[in-house]
C-alpha positions, 0 to 999 in steps of 0.5 A: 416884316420880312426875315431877310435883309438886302444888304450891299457888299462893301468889296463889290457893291452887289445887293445881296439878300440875307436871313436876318438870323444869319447876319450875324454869322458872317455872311459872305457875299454871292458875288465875290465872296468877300464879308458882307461886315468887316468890322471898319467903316467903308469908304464911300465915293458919291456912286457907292454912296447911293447904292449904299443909302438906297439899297441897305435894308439896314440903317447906314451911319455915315461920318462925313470928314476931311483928312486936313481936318484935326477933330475928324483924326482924333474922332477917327479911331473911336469911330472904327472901333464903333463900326465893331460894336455897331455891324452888322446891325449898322453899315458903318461908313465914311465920306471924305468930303474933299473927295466928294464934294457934292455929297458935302453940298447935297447934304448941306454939311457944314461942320465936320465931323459930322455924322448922318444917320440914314435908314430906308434911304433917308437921313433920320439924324444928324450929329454935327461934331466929334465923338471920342469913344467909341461907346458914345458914337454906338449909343447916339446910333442905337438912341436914334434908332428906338 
């Protein structure tokens, strides 16, 4: 295995190559010079989506929501302070499935919240409901990726 990561801007979306030693120091991005992690999930649309999932070289958590939706708000804070615990082993990101609805489609998601779990550009796991803490959405992660 290699010692270096592609991992994709969240500010740009430009595929950056990293050390795997220096992901966690904060790297910056080459391109905008933005952080690469920011600790928040990012907000994906269906074109970020597939640069996101396809060219990550580590594994993507995507909450699948819906701002009318009441579990998806209460999961919502949980979920961003999870992206802290998670990054920057983890891309933490969200699809708003109003917004993007083909994604919802393509994925067949069915219930919301629901969160996918993606790595080498295809969904390893799947987690259909809300999660309230933070600590439990990280273990469900990490207990996917043993």
């Amino acid at each position: 295995m290699s010692d270096t990561r592609h991992i994709v801007c969240p500010h740009c979306h430009t595929t950056n190559r990293v050390q795997v030693a220096d992901l966690g120091h904060a790297p910056d991005c080459g391109k905008c010079h933005q952080p690469l992690f920011t600790a928040h999930p990012l907000e994906l649309d269906e074109a970020s989506f597939e640069r996101h999932i396809s060219r990550n070289e580590i594994p993507v958590l995507v909450d699948f929501w819906a701002p009318w939706c009441g579990p998806c708000r209460m999961m919502a804070p949980a979920y961003e302070q999870a992206a802290g615990q998670l990054e920057p082993q983890v891309r933490v990101a969200k699809v708003n499935t109003e917004a993007a609805q083909n994604l919802a489609a393509r994925f067949n998601i069915r219930s919301i919240p629901t969160l996918a779990l993606f790595v080498g550009g295809r969904e390893v796991a799947r987690q259909p409901g809300a999660m309230t803490s933070p600590a439990q959405i990280a273990a469900w992660v990490r207990s996917q990726l043993r």
